[in-house]
C-alpha positions as CSV (number, residue, x, y, z in Angstrom):
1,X,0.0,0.0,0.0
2,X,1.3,3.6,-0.9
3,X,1.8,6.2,1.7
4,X,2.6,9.3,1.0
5,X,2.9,13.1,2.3
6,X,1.7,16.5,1.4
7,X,1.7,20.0,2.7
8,X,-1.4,21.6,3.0
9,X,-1.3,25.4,4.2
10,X,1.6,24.3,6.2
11,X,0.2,21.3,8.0
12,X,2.1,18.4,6.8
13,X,-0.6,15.1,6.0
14,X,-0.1,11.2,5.5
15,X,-2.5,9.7,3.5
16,X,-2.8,6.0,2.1
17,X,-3.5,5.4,-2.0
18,X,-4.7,2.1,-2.9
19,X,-5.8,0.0,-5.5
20,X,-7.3,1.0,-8.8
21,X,-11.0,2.4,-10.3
22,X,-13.3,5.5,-9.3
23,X,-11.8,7.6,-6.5
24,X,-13.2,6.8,-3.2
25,X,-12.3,9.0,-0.1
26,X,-12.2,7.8,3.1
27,X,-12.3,10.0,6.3
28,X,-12.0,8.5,10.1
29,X,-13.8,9.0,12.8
30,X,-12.2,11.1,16.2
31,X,-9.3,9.5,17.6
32,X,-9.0,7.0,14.7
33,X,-6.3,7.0,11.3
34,X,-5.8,5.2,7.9
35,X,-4.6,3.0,10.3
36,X,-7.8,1.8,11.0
37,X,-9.4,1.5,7.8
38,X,-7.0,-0.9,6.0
39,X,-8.9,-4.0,6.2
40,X,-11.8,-2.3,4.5
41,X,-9.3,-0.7,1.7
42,X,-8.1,-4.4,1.5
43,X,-11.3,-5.5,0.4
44,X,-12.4,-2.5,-1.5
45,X,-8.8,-1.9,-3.7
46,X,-9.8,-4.1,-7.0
47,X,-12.9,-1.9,-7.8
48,X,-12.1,1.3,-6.5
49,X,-9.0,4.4,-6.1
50,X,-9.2,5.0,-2.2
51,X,-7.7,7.6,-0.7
52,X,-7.5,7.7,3.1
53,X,-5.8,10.6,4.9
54,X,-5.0,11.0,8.5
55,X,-7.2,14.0,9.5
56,X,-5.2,17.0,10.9
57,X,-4.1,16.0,14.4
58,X,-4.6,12.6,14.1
59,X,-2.4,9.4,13.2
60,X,0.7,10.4,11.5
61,X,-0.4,14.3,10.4
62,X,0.2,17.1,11.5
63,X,-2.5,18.9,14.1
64,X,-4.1,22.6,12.9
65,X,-2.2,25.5,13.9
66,X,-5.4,27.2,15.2
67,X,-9.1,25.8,16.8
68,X,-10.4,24.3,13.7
69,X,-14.4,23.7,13.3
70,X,-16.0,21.9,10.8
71,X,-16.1,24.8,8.2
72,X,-11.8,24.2,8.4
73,X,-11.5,20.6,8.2
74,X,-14.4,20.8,5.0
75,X,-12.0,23.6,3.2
76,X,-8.7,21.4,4.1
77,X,-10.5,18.3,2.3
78,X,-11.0,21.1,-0.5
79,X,-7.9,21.2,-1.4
80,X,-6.6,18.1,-0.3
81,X,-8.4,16.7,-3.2
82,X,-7.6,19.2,-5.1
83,X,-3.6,18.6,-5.0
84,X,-4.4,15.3,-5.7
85,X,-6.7,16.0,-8.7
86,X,-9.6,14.3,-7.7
87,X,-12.0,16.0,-9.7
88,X,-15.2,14.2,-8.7
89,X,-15.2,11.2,-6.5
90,X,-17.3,9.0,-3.7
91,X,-17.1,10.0,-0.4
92,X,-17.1,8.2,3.4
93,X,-17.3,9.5,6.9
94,X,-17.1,7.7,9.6
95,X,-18.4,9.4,13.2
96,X,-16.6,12.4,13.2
97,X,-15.5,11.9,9.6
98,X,-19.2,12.0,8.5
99,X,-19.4,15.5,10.1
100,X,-16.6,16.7,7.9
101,X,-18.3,14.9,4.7
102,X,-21.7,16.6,5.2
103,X,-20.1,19.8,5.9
104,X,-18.2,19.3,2.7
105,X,-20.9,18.3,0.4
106,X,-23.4,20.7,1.4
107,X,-20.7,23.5,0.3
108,X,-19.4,21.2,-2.9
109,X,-22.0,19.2,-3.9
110,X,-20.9,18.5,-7.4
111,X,-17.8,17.1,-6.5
112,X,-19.8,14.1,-5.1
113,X,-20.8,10.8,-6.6
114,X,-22.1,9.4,-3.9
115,X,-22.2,9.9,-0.1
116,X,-21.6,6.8,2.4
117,X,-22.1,8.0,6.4
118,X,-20.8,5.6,8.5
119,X,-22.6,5.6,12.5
120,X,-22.3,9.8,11.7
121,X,-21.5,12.4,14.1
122,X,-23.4,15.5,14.0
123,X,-27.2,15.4,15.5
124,X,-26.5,17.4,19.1
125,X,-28.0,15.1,22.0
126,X,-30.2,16.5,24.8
127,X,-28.3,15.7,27.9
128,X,-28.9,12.8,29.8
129,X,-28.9,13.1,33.6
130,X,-25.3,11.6,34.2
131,X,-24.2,14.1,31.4
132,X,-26.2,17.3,33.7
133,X,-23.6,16.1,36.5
134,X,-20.8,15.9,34.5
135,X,-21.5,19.7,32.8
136,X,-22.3,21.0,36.2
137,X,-18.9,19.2,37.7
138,X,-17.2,20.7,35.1
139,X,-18.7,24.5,35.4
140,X,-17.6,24.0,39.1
141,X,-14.1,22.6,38.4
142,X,-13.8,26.2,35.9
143,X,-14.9,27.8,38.8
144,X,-12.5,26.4,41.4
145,X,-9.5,26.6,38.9
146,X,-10.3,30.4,37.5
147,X,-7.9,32.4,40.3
148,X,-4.4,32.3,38.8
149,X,-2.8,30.9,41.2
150,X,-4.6,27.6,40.5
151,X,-4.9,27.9,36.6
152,X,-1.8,26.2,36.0
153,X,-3.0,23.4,38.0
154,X,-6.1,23.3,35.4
155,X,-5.4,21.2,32.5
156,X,-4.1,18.4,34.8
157,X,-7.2,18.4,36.9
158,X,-9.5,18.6,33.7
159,X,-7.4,15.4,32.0
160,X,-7.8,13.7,35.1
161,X,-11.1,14.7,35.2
162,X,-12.0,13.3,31.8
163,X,-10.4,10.0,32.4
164,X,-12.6,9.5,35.6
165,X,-15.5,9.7,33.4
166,X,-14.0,7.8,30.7
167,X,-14.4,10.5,27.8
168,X,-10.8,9.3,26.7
169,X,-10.7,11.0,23.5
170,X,-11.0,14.6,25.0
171,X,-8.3,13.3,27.7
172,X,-5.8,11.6,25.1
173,X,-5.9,14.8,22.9
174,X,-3.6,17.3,23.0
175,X,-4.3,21.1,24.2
176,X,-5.2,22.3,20.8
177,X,-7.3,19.2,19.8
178,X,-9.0,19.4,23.1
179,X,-10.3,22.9,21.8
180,X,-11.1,21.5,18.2
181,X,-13.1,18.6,19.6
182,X,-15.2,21.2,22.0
183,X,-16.2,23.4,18.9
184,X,-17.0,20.6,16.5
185,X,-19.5,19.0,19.1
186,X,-21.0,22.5,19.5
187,X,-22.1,22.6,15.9
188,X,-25.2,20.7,15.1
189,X,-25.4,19.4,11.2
190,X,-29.0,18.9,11.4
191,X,-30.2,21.6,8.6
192,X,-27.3,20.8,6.4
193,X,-29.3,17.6,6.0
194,X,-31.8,18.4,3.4
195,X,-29.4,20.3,1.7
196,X,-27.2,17.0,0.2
197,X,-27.8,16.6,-3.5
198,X,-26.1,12.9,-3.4
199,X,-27.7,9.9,-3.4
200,X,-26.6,8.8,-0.1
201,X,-25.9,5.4,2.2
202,X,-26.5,5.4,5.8
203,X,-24.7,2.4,7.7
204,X,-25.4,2.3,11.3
205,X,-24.1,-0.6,14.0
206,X,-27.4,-1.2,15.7
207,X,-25.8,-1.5,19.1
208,X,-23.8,1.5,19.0
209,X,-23.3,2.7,21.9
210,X,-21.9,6.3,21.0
211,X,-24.1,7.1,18.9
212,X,-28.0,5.9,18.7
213,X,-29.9,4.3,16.4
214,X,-32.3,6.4,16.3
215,X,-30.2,9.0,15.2
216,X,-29.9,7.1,11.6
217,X,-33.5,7.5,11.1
218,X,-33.2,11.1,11.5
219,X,-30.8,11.3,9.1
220,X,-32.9,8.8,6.7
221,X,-36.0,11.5,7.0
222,X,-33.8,14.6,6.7
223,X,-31.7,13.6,3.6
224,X,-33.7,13.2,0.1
225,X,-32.2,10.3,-1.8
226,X,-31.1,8.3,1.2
227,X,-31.3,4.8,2.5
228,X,-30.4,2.7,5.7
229,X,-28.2,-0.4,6.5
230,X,-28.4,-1.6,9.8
231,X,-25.6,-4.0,10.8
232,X,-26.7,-6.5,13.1
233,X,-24.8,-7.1,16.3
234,X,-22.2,-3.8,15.8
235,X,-21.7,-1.4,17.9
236,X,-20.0,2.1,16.9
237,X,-17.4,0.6,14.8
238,X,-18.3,-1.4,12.0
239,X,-14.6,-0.9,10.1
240,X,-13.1,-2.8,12.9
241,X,-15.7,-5.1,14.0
242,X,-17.2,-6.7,10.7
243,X,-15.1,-5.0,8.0
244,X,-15.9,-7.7,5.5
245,X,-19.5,-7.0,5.2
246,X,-19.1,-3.4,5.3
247,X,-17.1,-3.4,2.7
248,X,-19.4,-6.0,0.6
249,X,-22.2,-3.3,1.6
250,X,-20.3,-0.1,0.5
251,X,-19.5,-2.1,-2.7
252,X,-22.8,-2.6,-3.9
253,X,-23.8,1.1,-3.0
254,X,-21.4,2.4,-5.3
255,X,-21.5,0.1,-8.0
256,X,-25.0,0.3,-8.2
């Protein structure tokens, strides 16, 4: 498999190339890589070009060099695809990926073929009551830790904080990251929906655990053109837990 590296306003990215056919790009989820797609790419490489970067600040790529929201990571994978001369081409989000894809096609719609979102990110959930303890913990940690003699005391408190309550994506991630993640949760994607032109796949693990079920039917009502796949027995993962039929599924979608 090919690996290579470009420069993108001064962020330098790894991306994977692989295999041979119409361009398919694939874009991780939060805390994920190309790493974690390649049995999928194995499978998919004899009918299809896929390109698979690491996402600014994850894997082997660089992290922005300012808070990046959705808006950012949608004009990187602008001209990402753009230096690689990918004029018009299929496209696959995964969770946090799938935020950046429906950002992106609702501003470039007719660069896409086809839209796959993989157990998407996006649709902002009311908060549950263990979530209402955890915000209000967290207002009174700010509050504790705002005099300056105790600020610098802060992030270590808030990491440790965070791996308490198990959210360790927001403790694994660096300081700038940590900001990122915080203003792409903040935006909701739920009236970009109607807005996608492409006809588009929804593949959801029904026992996900991140992100409900029910939030694929939302997405199936809000976007015209669009069908479900539930995967039987998966939880938030479906590239990692059953990559064989989810590649047989994205196969057929895009052949079809």
């Amino acid at each position: 498999m090919e690996e290579n590296e470009i420069v993108i306003n001064e962020i330098k990215v790894n991306y994977k190339i692989e295999g041979t056919g119409e361009p398919l790009v694939i874009l991780h989820g939060w805390g994920g890589s190309s790493n974690s797609w390649l049995k999928v790419i194995e499978k998919l490489k004899k009918d299809f070009k896929i390109v698979c970067p690491d996402l600014p600040g994850f894997g082997k790529s660089e992290p922005p060099k300012s808070i990046w929201g959705l808006k950012e990571y949608a004009n990187w994978l602008k001209e990402f695809v753009e230096k690689l001369k990918l004029e018009k081409f299929f496209l696959l989000g995964h969770s946090f990926g799938g935020r950046i894809a429906i950002k992106f096609s609702t501003f470039w719609p007719e660069k896409i073929k086809k839209l796959i979102l993989c157990n998407s990110a996006g649709i902002k959930q009311k908060k549950n009551f263990k979530e209402k303890i955890i915000f209000s913990l967290a207002l009174l940690g700010n509050a504790i830790f705002s005099p300056k003699i105790l600020q610098r005391f802060k992030d270590k408190a808030q990491n440790l904080f965070y791996l308490f309550i198990r959210n360790l994506d927001y403790a694994k991630a660096n300081k700038t990251m940590k900001e990122v993640m915080k203003k792409v949760i903040e935006e909701d994607i739920l009236p970009h929906l109607p807005l996608l032109k492409a006809e588009t796949l929804i593949v959801w693990g029904e026992k996900d655990n991140i992100l409900p079920l029910d939030h694929a039917f939302i997405f199936r009502e809000k976007i015209p053109n669009s069908e479900i796949k539930i995967l039987p027995k998966t939880f938030h993962s479906p590239h990692l837990e059953n990559p064989e039929v989810l590649a047989q599924i994205i196969s057929q979608f895009l052949k079809r």
